[in-house]
Backbone as JSON, one array per atom type, in Angstrom:
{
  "sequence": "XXXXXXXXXXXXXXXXXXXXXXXXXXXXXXXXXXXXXXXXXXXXXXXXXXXXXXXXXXXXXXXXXXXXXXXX",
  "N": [[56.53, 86.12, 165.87], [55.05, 87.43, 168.8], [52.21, 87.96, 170.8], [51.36, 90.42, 171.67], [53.38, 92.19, 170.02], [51.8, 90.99, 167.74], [48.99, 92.37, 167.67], [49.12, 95.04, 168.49], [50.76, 95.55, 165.65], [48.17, 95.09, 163.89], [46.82, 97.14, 165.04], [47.85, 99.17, 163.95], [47.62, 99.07, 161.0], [45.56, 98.89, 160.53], [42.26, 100.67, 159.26], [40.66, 102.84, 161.17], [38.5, 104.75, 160.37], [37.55, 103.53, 157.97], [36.76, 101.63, 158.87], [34.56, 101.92, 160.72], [32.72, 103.16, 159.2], [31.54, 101.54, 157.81], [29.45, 100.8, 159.42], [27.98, 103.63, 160.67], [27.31, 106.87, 159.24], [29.86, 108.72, 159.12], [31.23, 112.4, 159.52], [33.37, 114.38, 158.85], [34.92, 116.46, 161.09], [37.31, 118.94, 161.16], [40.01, 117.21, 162.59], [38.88, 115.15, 163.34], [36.21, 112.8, 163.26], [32.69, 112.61, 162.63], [29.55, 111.21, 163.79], [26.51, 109.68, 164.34], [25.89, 107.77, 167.56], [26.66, 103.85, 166.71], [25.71, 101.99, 168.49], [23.42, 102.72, 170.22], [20.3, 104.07, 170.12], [20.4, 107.4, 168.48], [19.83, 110.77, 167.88], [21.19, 113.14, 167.64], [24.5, 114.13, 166.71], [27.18, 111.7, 168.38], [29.14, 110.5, 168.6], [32.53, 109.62, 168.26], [35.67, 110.05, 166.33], [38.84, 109.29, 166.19], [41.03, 109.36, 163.65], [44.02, 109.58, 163.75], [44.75, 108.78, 166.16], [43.49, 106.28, 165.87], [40.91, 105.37, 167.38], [37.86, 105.45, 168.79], [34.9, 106.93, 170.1], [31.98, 107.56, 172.46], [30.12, 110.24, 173.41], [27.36, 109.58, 174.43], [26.38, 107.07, 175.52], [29.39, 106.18, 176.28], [30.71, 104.89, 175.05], [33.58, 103.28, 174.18], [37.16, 102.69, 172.6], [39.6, 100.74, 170.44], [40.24, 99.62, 167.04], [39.46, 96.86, 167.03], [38.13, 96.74, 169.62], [35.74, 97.82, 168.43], [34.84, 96.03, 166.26], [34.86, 93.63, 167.66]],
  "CA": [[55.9, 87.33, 166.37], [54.49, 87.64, 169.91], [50.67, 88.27, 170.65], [51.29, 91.96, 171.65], [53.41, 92.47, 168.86], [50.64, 91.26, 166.41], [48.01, 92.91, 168.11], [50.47, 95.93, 167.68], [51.55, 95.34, 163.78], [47.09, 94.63, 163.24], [45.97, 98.0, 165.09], [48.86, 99.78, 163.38], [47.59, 98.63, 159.74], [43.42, 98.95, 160.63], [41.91, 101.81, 158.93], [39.39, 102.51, 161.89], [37.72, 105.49, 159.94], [36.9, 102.86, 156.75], [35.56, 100.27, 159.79], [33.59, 102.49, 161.39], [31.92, 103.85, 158.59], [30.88, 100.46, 157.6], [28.43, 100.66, 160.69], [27.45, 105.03, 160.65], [27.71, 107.97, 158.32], [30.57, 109.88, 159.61], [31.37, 113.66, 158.34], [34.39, 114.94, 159.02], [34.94, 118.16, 161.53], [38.57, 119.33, 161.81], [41.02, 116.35, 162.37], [37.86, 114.38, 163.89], [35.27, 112.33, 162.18], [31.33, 112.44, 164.04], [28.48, 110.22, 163.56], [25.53, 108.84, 165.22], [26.53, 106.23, 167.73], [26.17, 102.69, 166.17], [25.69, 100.89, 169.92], [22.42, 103.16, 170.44], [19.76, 105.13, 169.22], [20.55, 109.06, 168.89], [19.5, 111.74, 167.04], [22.54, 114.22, 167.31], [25.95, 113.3, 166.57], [27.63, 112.47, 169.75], [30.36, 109.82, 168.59], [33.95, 110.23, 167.56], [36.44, 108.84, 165.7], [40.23, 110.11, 165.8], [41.89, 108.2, 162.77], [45.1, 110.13, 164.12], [44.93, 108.19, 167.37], [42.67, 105.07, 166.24], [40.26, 105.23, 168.55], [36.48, 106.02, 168.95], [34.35, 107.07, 171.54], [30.94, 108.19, 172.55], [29.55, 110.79, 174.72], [26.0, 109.11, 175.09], [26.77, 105.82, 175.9], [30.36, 106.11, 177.55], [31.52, 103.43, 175.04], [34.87, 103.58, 173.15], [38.15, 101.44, 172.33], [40.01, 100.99, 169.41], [39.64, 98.78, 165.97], [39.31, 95.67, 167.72], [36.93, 97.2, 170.72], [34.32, 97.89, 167.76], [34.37, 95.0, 165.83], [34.13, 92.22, 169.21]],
  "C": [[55.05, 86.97, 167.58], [53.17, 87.94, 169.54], [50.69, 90.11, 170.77], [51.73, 92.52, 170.85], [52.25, 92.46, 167.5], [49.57, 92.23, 166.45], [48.45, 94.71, 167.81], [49.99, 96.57, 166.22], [49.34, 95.52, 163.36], [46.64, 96.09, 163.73], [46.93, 99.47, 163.53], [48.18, 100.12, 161.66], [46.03, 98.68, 159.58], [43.52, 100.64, 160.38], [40.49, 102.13, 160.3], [38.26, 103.67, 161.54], [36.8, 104.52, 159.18], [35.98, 101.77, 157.84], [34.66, 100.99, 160.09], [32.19, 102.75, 160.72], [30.99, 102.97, 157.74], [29.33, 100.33, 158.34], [27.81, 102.13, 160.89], [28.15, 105.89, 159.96], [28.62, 108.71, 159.39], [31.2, 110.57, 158.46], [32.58, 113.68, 159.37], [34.56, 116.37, 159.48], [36.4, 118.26, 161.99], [39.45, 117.97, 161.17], [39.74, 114.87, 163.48], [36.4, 113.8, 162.94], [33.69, 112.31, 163.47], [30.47, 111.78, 163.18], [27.57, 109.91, 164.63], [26.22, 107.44, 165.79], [25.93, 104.94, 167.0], [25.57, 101.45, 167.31], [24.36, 101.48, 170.8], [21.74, 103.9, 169.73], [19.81, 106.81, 169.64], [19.89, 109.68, 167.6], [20.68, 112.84, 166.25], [23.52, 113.52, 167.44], [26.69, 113.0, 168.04], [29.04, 111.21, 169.83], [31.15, 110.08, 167.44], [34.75, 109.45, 167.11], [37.91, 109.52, 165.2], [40.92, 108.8, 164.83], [43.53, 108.5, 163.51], [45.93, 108.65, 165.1], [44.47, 106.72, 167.27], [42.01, 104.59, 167.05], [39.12, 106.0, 168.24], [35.9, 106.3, 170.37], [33.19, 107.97, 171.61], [30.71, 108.51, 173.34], [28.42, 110.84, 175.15], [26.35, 107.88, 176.32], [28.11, 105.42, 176.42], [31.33, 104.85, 176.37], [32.62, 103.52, 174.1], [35.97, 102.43, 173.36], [38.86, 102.24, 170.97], [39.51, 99.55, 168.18], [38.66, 97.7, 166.18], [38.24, 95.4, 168.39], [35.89, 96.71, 169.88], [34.13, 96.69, 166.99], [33.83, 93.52, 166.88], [32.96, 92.7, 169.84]]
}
């Protein structure tokens, strides 16, 4: 197996709701999960988390990725 393949086959198989939530309470609105960012201090919810797509992202702090992003 190749590196892009694994990298691939490992986002493929990452729950990035169950990671996330390791690090901030996220509720669930729609097909979207919200939470306080974990990479600053907020008050109001203003980060996201599409399990759909695997991918997060915040509209304080600008900072998003996927599984990988948040754990490095």
């Amino acid at each position: 197996m190749e590196y892009g393949e694994f990298i691939g086959e490992l986002l493929k198989r990452s729950d990035i709701v169950r990671i996330v939530s390791r690090y901030t309470h996220l509720t669930k609105k729609g097909g979207t999960y919200w939470g306080c960012c974990p990479f600053h201090h907020e008050k109001t919810a203003s980060f996201t988390v599409s399990a759909d797509k695997g991918l997060y992202h915040c509209f304080g702090c600008k900072a998003g990725g996927n599984a990988i992003n948040f754990i490095s």
